[in-house]
C-alpha positions as CSV (number, residue, x, y, z in Angstrom):
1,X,2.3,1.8,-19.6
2,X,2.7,5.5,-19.8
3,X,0.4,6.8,-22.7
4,X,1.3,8.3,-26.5
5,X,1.1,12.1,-24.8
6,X,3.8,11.2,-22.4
7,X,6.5,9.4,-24.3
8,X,5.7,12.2,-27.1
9,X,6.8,14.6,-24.0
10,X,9.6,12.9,-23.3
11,X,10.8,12.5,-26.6
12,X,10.8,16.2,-27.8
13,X,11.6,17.3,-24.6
14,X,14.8,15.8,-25.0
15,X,15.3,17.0,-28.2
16,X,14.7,20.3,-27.1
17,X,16.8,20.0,-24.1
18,X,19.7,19.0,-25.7
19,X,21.5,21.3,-27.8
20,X,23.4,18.9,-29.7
21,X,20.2,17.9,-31.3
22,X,18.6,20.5,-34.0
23,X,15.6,18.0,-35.3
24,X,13.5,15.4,-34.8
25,X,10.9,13.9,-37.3
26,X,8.8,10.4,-36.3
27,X,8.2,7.8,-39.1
28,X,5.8,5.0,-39.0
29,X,2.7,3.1,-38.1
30,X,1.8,6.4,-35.5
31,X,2.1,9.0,-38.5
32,X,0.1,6.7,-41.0
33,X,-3.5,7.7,-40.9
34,X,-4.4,4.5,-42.4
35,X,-2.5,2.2,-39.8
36,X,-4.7,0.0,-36.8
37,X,-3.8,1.9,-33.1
38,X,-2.9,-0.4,-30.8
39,X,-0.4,-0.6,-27.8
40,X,2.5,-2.3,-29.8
41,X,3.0,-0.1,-32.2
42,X,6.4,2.0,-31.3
43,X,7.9,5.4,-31.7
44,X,10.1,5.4,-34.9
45,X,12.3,8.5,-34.5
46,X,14.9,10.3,-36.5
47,X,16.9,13.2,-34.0
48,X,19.6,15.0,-36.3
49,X,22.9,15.7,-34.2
50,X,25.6,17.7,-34.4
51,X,28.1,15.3,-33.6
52,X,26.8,11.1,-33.6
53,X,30.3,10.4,-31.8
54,X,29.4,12.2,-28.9
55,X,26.8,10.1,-28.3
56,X,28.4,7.3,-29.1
57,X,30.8,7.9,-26.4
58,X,28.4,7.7,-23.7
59,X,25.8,4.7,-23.8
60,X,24.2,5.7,-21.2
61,X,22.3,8.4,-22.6
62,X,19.2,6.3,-23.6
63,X,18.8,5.6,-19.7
64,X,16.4,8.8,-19.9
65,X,13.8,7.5,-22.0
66,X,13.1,4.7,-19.1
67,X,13.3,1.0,-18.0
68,X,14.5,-1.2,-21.0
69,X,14.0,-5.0,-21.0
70,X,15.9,-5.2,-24.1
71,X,18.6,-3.3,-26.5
72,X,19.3,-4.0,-30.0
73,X,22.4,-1.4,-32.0
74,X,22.1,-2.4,-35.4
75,X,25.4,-2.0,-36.4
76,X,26.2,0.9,-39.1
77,X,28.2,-0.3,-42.1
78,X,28.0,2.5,-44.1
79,X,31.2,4.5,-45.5
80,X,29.9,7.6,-43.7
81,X,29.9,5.9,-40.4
82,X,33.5,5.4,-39.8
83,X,34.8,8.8,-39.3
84,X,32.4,8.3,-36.0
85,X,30.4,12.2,-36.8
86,X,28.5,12.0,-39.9
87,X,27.3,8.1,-39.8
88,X,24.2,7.2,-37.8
89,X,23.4,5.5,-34.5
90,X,20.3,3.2,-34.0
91,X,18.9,2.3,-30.8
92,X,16.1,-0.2,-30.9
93,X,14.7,-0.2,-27.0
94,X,11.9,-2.0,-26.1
95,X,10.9,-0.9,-22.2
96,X,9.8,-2.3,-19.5
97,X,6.4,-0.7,-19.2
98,X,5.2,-1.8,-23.1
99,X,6.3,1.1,-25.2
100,X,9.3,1.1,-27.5
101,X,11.5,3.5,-29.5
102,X,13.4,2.8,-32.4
103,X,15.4,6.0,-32.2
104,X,18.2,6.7,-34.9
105,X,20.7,10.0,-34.6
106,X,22.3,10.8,-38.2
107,X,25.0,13.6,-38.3
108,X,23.8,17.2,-40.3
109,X,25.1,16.1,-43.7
110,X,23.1,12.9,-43.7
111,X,19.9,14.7,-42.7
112,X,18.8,16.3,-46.1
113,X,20.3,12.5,-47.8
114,X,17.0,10.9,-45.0
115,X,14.6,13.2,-43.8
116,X,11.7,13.4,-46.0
117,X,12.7,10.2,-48.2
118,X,9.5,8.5,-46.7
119,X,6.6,9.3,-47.0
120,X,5.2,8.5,-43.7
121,X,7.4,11.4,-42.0
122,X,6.1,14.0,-39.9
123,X,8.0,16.7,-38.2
124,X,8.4,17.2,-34.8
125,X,11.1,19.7,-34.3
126,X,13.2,21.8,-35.8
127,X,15.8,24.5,-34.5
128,X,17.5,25.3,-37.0
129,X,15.3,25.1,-40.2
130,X,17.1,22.2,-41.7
131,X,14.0,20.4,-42.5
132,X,12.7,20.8,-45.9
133,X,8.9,21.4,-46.1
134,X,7.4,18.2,-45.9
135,X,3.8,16.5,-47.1
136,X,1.3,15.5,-44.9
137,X,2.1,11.7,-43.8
138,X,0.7,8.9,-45.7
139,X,1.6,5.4,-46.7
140,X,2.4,6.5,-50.4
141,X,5.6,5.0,-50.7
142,X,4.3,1.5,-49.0
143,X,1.4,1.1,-51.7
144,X,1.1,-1.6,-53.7
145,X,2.7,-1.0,-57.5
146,X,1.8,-2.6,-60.5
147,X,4.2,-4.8,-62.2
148,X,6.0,-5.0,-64.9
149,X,6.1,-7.6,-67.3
150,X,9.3,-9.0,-66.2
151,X,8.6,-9.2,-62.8
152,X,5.2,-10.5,-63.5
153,X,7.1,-13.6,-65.3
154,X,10.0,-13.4,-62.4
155,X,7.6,-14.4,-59.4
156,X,5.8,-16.8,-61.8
157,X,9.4,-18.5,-62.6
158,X,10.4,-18.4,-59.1
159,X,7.3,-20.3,-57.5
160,X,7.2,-22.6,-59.5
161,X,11.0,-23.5,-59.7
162,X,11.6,-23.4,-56.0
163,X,8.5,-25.6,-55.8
164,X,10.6,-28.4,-57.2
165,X,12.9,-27.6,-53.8
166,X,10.2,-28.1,-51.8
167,X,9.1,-31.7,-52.8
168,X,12.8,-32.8,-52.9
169,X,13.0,-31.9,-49.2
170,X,10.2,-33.7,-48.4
171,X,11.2,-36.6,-50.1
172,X,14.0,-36.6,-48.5
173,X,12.5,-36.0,-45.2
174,X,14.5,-32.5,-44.4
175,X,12.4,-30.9,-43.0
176,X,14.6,-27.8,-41.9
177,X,14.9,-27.8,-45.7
178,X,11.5,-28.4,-47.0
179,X,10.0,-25.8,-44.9
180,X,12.9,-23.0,-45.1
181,X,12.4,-23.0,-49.1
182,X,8.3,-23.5,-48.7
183,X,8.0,-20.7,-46.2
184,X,11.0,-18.3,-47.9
185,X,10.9,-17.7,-51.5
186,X,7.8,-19.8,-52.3
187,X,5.5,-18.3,-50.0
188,X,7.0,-15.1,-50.3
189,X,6.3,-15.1,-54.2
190,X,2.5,-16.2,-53.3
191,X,2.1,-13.4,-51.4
192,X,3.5,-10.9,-54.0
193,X,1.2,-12.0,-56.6
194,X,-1.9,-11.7,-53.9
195,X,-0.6,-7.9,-53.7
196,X,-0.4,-7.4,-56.8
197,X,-4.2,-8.9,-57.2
198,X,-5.3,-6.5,-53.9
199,X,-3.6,-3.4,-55.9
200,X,-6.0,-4.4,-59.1
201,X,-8.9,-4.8,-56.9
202,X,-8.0,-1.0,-54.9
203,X,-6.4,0.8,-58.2
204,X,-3.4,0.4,-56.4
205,X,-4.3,2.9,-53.5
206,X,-3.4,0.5,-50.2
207,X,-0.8,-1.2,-48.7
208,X,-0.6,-3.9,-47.0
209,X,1.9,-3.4,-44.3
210,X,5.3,-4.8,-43.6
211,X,5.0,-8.8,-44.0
212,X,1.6,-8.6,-45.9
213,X,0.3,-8.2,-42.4
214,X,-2.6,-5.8,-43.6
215,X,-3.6,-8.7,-47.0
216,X,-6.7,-10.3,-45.3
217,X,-8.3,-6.9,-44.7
218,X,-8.1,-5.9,-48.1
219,X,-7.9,-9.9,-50.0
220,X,-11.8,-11.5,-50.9
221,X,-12.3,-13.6,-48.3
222,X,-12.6,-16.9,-50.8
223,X,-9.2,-16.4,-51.1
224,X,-8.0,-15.5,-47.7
225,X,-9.9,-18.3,-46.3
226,X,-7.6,-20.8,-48.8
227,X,-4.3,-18.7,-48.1
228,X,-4.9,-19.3,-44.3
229,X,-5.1,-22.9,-45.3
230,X,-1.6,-23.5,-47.1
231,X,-0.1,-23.1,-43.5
232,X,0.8,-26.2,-42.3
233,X,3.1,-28.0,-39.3
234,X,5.5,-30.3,-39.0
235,X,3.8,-33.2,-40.4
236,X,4.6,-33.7,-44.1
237,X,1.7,-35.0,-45.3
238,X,0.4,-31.8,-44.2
239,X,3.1,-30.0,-45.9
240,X,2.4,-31.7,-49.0
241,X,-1.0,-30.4,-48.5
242,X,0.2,-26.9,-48.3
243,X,2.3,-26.9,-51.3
244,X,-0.5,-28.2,-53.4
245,X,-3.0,-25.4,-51.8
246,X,-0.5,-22.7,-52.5
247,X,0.2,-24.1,-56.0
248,X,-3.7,-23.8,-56.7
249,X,-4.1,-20.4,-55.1
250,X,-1.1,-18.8,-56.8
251,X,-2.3,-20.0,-60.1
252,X,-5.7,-18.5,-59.3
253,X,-4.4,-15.4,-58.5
254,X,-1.5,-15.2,-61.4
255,X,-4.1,-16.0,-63.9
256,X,-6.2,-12.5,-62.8
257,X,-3.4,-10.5,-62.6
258,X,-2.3,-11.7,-66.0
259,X,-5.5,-11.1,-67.4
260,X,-5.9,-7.4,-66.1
261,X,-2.5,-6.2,-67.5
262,X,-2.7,-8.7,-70.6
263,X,0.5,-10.9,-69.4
264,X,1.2,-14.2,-70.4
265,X,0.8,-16.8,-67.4
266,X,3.2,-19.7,-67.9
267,X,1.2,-22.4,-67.8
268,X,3.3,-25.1,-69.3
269,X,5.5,-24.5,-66.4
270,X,2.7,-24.5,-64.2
271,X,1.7,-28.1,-65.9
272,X,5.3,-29.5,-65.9
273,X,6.0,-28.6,-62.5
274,X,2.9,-29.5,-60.9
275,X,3.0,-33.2,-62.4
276,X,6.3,-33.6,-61.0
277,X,5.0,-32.5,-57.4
278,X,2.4,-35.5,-57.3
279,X,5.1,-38.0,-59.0
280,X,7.3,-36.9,-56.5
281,X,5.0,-37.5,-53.8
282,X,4.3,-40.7,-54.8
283,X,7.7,-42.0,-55.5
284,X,8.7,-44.7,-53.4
285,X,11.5,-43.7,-50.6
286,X,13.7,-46.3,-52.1
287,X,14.0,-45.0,-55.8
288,X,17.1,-45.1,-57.5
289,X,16.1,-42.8,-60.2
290,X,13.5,-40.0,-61.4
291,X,11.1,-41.2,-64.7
292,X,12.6,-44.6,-64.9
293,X,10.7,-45.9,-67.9
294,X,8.6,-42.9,-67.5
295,X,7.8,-40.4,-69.7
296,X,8.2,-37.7,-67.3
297,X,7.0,-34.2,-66.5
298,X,7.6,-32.8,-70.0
299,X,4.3,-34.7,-71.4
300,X,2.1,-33.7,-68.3
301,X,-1.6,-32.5,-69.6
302,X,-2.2,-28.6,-69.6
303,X,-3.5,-27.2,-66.1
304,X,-6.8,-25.2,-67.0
305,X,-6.9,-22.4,-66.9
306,X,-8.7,-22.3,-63.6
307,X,-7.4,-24.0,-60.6
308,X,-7.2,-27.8,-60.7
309,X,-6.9,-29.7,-57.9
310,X,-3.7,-31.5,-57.2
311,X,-4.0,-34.8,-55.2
């Protein structure tokens, strides 16, 4: 695997070589000064161009940077890519030795529209001067933010109404279904609430990474021990499991987050929705109809306002 100081080499050596290309900034994990080092984490690069087309014309270009095992162009729909010079050009190659680049050319008048946007941007070269002054690098723009009201009561809404999903689809026995809407918007609105209970607990000074990946360093480990636990496979009593973990862990954290900015948690949703999970649960597969002489979810007793455990 060649090392950081050799692909660093190559890559401004190229720039510098070629005259067609007046800049180059890096973004990223490797200009974050809070990020883990490792040996997967790649070389995101920016190169502003003269003229993206002529690039475009010959693929083969990239063969300098080394051995690929695979290529990915993400395709560029923006207006400013048709007329072919001032739209962008992204090469994501992974190589054969380990290392990877995920290089993007943008034309001169994209440049001052993208470099400098992010936070975590550090430059590299510069010919011409085209490059505003820039910060030092940091994971700024990546940082937890507080929310507002609205999107307090949003996630809350959303968890708890694509919950419903969930326990239809394992009724049902879909389990393409079941697990799509369990591990989309469900989880995904359990993990913005744990975010938003990480920023409380750091005055909102950290992130934690694309995918949450960064949460168990910075979430108590009471509660990242019972977030590992909502993941579940293919079994659906084991999914029922983890919809019932996840119910009592979001309501844990939702009720904190609530209480540090003085929100209102929903908990006659919470209660409604819950009650229907375990009647659902229980309902025999050959049921004709929801409630029948049953007095339904509406009169389901109040969840405390601690977590309570489903079963």
């Amino acid at each position: 695997m060649r090392s950081e100081r050799e692909m660093m080499d190559l890559i401004v050596g190229t720039a510098r070589d070629d005259e067609r290309i007046r800049a180059a900034v890096m973004n990223g994990s490797r200009v974050n000064p809070n990020a883990k080092r490792d040996c997967f984490q790649d070389y995101d690069i920016v190169y502003v161009v003269t003229d993206p087309a002529s690039f475009a014309s010959d693929p083969g270009w990239i063969d300098r940077f080394g051995e690929r095992m695979i290529l990915q162009m993400p395709k560029d729909d923006s207006p400013a890519a048709s007329d072919g010079r001032s739209g962008s050009i992204v090469y994501l190659m992974q190589f054969m030795d380990g290392n990877r680049i995920d290089l993007r050319l943008v034309g001169l008048q994209q440049a001052g529209r993208i470099i400098g946007r992010d936070s975590l941007t550090r430059l590299l070269l510069d010919k011409d001067g085209i490059v505003p002054p820039l910060p030092p690098a940091s994971d700024a723009d990546y940082r937890v933010k507080p929310p507002t009201a609205e999107r307090y009561a949003a996630c809350c809404n959303e968890f708890w109404w694509v919950s419903a999903y969930v326990a239809k689809g394992l009724w049902r026995e879909e389990l393409p279904y079941a697990q799509a809407e369990l591990e989309g918007p469900v989880r995904r609105m359990l993990i913005q609430m744990l975010e938003w209970l990480v920023g409380i607990e750091t005055n909102f000074a950290v992130s934690v990474g694309k995918h949450a990946k960064y949460l168990q360093t910075y979430l108590e480990q009471s509660l990242w021990d019972r977030f590992a636990r909502t993941y579940a496979g293919p079994d659906y009593d084991e999914i029922w499991r983890s919809l019932f973990e996840m119910g009592e862990l979001f309501r844990t954290a939702a009720v904190r987050v609530a209480a540090h900015f003085g929100y209102e948690y929903p908990h006659g949703d919470d209660a409604r929705v819950s009650a229907h999970l375990r009647y659902v649960r229980a309902l025999p597969k050959d049921a004709k109809e929801l409630y029948a002489g049953d007095s339904g979810p509406a009169r389901a007793p109040a969840v405390g306002r601690e977590s309570r455990r489903c079963r």
